[in-house]
Backbone as CSV, one residue per row, in Angstrom:
resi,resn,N_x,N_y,N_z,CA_x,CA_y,CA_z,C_x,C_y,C_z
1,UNK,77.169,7.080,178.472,78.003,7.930,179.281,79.204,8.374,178.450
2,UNK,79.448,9.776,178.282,80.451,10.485,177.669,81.924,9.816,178.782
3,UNK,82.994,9.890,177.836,84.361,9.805,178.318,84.936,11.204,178.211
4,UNK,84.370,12.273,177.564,84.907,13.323,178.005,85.230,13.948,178.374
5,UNK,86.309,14.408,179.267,86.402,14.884,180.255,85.904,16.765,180.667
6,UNK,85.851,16.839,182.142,84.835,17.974,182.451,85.933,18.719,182.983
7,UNK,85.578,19.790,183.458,85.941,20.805,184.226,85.296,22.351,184.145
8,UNK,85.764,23.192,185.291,84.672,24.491,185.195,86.080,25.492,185.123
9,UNK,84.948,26.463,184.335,85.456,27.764,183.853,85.299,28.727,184.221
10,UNK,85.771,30.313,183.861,85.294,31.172,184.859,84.979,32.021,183.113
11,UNK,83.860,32.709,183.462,83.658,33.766,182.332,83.290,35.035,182.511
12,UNK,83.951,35.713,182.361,83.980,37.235,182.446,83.134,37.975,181.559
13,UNK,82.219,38.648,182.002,80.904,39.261,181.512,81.157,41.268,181.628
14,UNK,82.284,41.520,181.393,82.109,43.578,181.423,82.995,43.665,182.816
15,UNK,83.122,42.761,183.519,83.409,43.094,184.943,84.504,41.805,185.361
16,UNK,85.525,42.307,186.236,86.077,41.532,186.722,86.069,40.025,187.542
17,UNK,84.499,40.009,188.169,84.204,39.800,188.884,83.522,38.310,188.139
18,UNK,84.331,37.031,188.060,84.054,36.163,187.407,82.523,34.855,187.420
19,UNK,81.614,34.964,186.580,81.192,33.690,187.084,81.509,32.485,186.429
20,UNK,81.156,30.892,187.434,81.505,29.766,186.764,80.769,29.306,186.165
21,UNK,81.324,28.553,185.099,80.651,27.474,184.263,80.801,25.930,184.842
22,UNK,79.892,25.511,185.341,80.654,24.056,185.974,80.289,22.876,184.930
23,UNK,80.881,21.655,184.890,81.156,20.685,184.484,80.397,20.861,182.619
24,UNK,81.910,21.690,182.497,81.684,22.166,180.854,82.880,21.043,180.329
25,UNK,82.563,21.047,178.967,83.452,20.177,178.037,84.115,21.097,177.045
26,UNK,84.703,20.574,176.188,85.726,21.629,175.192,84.756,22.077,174.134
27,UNK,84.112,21.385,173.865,82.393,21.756,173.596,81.705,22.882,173.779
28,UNK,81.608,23.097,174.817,80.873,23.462,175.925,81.388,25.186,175.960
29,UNK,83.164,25.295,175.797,83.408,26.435,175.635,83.451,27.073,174.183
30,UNK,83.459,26.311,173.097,83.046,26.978,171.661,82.140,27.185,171.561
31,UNK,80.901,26.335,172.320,79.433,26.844,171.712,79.243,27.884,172.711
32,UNK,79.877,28.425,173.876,79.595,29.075,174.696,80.267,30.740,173.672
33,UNK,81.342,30.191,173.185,82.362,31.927,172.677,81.371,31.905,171.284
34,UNK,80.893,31.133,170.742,79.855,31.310,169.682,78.558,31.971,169.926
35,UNK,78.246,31.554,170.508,77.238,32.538,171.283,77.014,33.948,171.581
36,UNK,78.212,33.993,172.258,78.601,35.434,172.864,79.083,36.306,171.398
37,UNK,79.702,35.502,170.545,80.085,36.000,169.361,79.054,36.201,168.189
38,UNK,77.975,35.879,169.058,76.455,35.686,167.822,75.982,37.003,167.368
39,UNK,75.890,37.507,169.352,75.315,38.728,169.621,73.517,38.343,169.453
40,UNK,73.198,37.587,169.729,71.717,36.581,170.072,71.499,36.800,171.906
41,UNK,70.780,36.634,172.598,70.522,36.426,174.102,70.407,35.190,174.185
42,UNK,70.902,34.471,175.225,70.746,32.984,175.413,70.433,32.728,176.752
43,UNK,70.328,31.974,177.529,69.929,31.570,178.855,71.211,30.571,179.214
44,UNK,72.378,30.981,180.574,73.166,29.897,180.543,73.086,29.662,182.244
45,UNK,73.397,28.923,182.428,73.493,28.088,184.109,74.771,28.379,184.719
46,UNK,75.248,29.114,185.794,76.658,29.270,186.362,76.361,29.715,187.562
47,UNK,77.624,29.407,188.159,78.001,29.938,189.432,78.233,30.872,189.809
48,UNK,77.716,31.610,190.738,78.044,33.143,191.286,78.975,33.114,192.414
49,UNK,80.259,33.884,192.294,81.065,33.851,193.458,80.690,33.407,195.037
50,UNK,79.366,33.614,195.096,78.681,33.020,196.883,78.717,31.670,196.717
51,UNK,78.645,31.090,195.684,78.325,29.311,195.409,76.757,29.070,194.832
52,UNK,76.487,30.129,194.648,74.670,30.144,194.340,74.896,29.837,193.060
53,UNK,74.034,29.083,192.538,73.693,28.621,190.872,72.180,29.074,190.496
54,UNK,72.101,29.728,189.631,71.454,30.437,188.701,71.235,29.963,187.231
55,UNK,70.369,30.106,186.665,70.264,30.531,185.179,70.222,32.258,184.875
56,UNK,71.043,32.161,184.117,70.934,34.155,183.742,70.401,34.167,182.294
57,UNK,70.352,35.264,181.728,69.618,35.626,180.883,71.005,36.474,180.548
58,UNK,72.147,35.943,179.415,73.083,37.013,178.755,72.555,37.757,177.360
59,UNK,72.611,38.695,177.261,72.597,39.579,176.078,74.256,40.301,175.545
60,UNK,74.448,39.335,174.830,75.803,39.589,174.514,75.993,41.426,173.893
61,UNK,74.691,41.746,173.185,75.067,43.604,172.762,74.984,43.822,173.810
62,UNK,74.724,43.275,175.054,74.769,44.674,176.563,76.015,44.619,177.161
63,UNK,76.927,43.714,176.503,77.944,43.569,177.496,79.040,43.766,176.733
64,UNK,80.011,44.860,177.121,80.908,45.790,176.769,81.925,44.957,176.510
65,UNK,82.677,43.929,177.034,83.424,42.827,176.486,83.252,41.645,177.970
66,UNK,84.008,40.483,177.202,83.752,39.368,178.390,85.059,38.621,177.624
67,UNK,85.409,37.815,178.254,86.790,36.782,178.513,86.254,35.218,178.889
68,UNK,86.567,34.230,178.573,86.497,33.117,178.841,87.828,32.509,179.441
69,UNK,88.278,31.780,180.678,89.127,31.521,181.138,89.120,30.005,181.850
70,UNK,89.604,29.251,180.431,89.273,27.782,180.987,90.996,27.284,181.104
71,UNK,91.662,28.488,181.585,92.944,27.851,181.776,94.051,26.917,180.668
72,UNK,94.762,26.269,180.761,95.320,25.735,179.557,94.207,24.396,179.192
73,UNK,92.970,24.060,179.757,92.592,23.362,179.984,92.123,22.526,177.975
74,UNK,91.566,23.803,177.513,90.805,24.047,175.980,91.906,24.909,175.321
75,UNK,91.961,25.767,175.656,92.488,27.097,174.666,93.170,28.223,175.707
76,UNK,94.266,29.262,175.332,94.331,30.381,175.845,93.191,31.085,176.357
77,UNK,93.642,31.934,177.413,92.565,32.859,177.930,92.526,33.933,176.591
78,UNK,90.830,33.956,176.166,90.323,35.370,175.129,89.546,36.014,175.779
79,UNK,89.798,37.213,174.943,89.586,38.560,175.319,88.502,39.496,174.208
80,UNK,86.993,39.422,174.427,86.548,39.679,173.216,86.197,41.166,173.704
């Protein structure tokens, strides 16, 4: 069992309209802005504003910019 501690994020995909990342680690948000910074498609698990959880299918070239917002929790809010 990890001692690391968790918490959820909100990540902004082209649109205001945020979804969550739940019980991510500090981890969790570099390999996530690495990703997005790959420009690769990946498959990630989050929350949709209704409370519904999903896997999506991101394609980081389709998406015009996105933001990660884990609060002072990891890092400043970015703006890619």
């Amino acid at each position: 069992m990890s001692d690391e501690t968790t918490f959820d994020f909100a990540l902004y995909l082209g649109t205001t309209t945020p979804l969550t990342i739940t019980g991510a680690t500090a981890s969790t948000v570099s390999e996530l802005s690495e990703r997005l910074k790959s420009g690769t498609s990946f498959i990630q698990t989050v929350r949709f504003p209704d409370m519904s959880i999903h896997a999506i299918t991101i394609n980081p070239k389709a998406v015009p910019w996105w933001q990660i917002d884990a609060g002072d929790v990891v890092l400043p809010m970015q703006i890619f």
